[in-house]
C-alpha positions in Angstrom: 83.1 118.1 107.7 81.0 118.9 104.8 83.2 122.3 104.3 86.1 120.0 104.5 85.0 117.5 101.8 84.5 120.7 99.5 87.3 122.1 99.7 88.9 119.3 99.0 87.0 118.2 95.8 87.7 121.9 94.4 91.4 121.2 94.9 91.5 118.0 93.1 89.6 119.7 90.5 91.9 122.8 90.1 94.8 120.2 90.0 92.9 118.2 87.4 92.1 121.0 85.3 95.4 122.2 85.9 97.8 118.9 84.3 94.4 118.9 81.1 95.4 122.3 80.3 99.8 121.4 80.4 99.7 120.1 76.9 96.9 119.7 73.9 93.7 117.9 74.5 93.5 114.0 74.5 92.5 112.9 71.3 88.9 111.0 71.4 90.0 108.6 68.3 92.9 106.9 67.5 93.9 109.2 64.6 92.7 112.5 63.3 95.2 112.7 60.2 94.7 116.7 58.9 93.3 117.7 55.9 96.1 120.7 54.9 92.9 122.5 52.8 93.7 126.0 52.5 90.4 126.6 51.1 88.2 125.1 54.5 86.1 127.2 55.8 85.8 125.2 59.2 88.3 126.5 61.9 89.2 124.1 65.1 91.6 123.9 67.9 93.8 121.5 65.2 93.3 120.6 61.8 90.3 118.7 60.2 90.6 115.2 60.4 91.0 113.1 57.0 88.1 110.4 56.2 89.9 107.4 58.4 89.0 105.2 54.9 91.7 107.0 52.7 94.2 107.7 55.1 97.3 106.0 54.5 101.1 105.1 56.0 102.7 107.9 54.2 100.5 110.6 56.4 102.6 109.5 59.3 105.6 109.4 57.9 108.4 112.0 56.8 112.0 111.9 56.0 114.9 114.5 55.6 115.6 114.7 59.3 119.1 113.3 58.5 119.9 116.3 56.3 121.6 119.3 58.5 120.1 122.5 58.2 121.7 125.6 56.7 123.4 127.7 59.6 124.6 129.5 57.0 123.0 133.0 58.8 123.2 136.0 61.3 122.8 133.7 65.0 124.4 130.5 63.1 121.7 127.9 63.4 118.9 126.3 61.9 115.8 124.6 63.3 114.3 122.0 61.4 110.2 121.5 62.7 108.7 118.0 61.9 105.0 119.0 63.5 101.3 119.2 62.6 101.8 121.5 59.6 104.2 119.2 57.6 103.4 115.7 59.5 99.3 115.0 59.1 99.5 112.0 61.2 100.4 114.2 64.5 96.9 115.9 64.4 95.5 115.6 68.1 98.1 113.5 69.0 100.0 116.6 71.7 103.4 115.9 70.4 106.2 117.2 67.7 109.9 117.0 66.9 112.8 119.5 65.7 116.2 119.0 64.8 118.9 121.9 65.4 121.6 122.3 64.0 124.4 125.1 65.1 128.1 126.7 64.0 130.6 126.8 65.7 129.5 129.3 68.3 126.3 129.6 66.9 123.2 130.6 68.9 119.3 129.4 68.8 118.1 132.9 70.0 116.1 133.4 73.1 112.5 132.1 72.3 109.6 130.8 74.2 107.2 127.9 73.0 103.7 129.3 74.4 102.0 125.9 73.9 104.2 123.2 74.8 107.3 121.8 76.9 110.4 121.0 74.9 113.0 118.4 76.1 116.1 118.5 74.4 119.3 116.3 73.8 122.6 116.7 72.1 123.8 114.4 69.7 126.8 116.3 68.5 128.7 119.7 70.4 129.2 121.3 73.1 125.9 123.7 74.2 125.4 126.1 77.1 121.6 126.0 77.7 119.2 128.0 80.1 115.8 129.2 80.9 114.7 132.2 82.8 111.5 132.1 85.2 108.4 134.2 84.6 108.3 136.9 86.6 108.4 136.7 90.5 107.0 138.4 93.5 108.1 142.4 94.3 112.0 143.1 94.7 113.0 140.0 93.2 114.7 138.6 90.0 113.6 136.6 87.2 116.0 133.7 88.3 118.1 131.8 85.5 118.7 128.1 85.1 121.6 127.7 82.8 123.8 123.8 82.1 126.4 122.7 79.6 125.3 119.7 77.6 127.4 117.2 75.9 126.5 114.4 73.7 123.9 112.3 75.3 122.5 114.8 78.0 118.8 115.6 78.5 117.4 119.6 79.4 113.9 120.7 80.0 112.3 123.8 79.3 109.1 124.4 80.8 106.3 125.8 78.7 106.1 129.1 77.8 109.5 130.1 79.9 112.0 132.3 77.9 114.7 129.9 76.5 118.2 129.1 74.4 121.0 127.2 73.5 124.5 128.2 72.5 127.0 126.4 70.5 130.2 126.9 73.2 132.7 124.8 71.1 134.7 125.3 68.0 133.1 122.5 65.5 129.2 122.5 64.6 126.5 120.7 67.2 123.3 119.0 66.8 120.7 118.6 69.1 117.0 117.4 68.8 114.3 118.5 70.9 110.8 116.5 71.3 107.7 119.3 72.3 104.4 118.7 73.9 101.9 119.9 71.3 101.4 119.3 67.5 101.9 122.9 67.0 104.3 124.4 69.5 104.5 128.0 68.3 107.5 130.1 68.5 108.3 133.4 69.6 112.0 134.9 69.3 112.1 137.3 71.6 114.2 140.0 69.7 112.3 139.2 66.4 108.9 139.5 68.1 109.9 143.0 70.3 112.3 144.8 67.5 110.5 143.3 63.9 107.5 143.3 64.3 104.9 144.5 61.7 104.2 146.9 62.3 106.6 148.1 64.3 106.1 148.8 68.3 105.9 152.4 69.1 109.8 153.6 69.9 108.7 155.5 72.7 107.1 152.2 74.6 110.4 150.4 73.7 112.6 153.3 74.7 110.9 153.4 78.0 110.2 149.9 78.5 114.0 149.0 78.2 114.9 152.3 80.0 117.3 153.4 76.7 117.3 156.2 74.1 114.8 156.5 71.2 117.8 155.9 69.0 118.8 152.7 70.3 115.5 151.4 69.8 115.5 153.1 66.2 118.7 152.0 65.3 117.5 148.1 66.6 114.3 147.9 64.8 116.3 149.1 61.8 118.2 145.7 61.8 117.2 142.5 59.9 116.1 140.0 62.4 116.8 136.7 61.3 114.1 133.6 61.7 116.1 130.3 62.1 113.1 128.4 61.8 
């Protein structure tokens, strides 16, 4: 019986710990406004909080997110972050916004958001959306989860899975996303794998993607446009 009971309390704790690590940590206040002080030398999982007796309205606040972002580029969209970095009031608080903004036909590249869930709806377009699993046991696929949205439908992706959206119609689409951390991070895939600085070794690439050095030269070679 006393096994039993054990066992039990370490599952609840693994499923406790579990859901505290899905998004940031609960703040312990009701505000931690940051303190955007390139010069600090203290470093913390956030920002450094303001003194509570000068912060005022205007740290929560922003405007602009009426203004459409420039798609004028190589994947034909634009993603406009309201989070931590521009928004001191979201300090500790687990949550941020973005507005996108695409072409006709244009395409918010594969990317994955290691430290939070996005949930995404479209106010405007037409937009074929999907997500791919991490990977799964042997002899199996990476399975894909793919919908078309129109105005006023919802779509999850689940932190840290591979992700996009895709402008299917002829006019321009606008969608706005809500993510669960202050500070979401972004990596496009094809940015991260063929731009980096400095560049990945060709001969990992080549052999990684199972494709001539040349391809992977010639890829690596191209200007890999950031949308955000």
């Amino acid at each position: 019986m006393a096994l039993k009971s054990f066992v039990l309390i370490i599952a609840i704790l693994a499923v406790v710990t579990s859901i505290s690590h899905a998004s940031d940590p609960s703040p312990l206040q009701d505000f931690c406004v940051a303190v955007n002080d390139s010069m600090t030398t203290v470093f913390v999982n956030g920002k450094v909080c303001k003194d509570p007796r000068v912060v005022t309205a205007d740290d929560f606040f922003k405007s602009g997110l009426n203004v459409a972002g420039n798609t004028s580029n190589n994947v034909g969209s634009a993603v406009t972050a309201v989070n931590v970095n521009n928004l001191p009031g979201l300090n500790a608080l687990g949550i941020s916004l973005v507005r996108i903004d695409y072409a006709p036909y244009g395409l918010n590249p594969p990317h994955t958001h290691p430290r939070g869930t996005e949930v995404l709806t479209v106010l405007e377009g037409t937009l074929y959306v999907g997500f791919v699993l991490s990977n799964p046991g042997p002899n199996m696929k990476n399975k894909l989860f793919t919908k078309i949205l129109h105005p006023g439908d919802v779509f999850v992706f689940p932190i840290g899975l591979i992700h996009f959206q895709f402008n299917v119609g002829k006019t321009k689409a606008v969608a706005f996303a809500g993510l669960s951390s202050q500070n979401p991070g972004v990596i496009t895939i094809a940015n991260a794998v063929f731009g980096s600085d400095p560049p990945i070794n060709d001969d990992i690439l080549a052999k990684a993607f199972q494709v001539d050095k040349k391809v992977v030269d010639y890829l690596q070679s191209q200007f890999w446009w950031d949308n955000n």
